[in-house]
N, C-alpha and C positions, 0 to 999 in steps of 0.2 A: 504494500500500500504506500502510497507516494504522500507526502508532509502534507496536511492540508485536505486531502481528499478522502475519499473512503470507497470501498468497492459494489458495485449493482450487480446482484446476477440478471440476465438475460439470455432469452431468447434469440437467436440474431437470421432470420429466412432467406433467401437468396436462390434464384432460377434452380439450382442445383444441386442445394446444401441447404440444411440449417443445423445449428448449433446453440449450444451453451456453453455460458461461459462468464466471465466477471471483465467488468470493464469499471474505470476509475473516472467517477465523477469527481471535478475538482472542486467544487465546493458544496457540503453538504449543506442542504436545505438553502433557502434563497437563491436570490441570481446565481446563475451557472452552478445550481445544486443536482436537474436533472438528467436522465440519460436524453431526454430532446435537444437540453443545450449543447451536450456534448459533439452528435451528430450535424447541429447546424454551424460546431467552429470551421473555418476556414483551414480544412484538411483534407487529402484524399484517402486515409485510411482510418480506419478503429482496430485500436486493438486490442485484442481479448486474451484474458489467462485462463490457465485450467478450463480446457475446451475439450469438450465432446461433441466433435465434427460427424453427422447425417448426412449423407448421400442420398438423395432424388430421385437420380439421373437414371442413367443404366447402370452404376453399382449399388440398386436401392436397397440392395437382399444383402450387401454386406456387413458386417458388426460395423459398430461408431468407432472411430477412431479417436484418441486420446491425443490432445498435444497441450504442452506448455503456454505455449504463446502462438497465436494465429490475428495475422494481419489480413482484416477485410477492406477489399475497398468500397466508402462510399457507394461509389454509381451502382454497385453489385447489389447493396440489400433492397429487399421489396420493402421491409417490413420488420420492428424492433418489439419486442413483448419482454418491460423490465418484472422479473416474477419476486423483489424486493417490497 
């Protein structure tokens, strides 16, 4: 967790994938306390820790995969569901 902030689990959907996973809102409560402010800062990615990455596509029957840290880009998600 980063000085200041605190962490949001989420939801994160995308043509392809969806996942969970924790993303660091930088200010808890008030301005810039939600996971919306975060998506509308002037950046092209989110990133997300302790992620369990879904498959869609054509590997849809495959188990989730687990990763550390996974960088979405912006243009990619449909659609964010914080479950915090």
């Amino acid at each position: 967790m980063e000085a200041g902030g605190h962490s949001v689990r989420v939801n994160v959907h995308a043509r392809d994938f969806w996942c969970e996973g924790y993303v660091i809102v930088p200010r808890p409560g008030g301005y810039k306390g939600r996971v919306l402010d975060l998506l509308n800062e002037n950046t092209r990615f989110v990133a997300l820790t302790e992620v369990l990455l879904h498959r869609t596509g054509a590997g849809a029957l495959e188990d989730p995969v687990a990763y550390d840290v996974l960088l979405v880009r912006i243009d990619a998600i449909e659609f964010v569901v914080p479950l915090d």
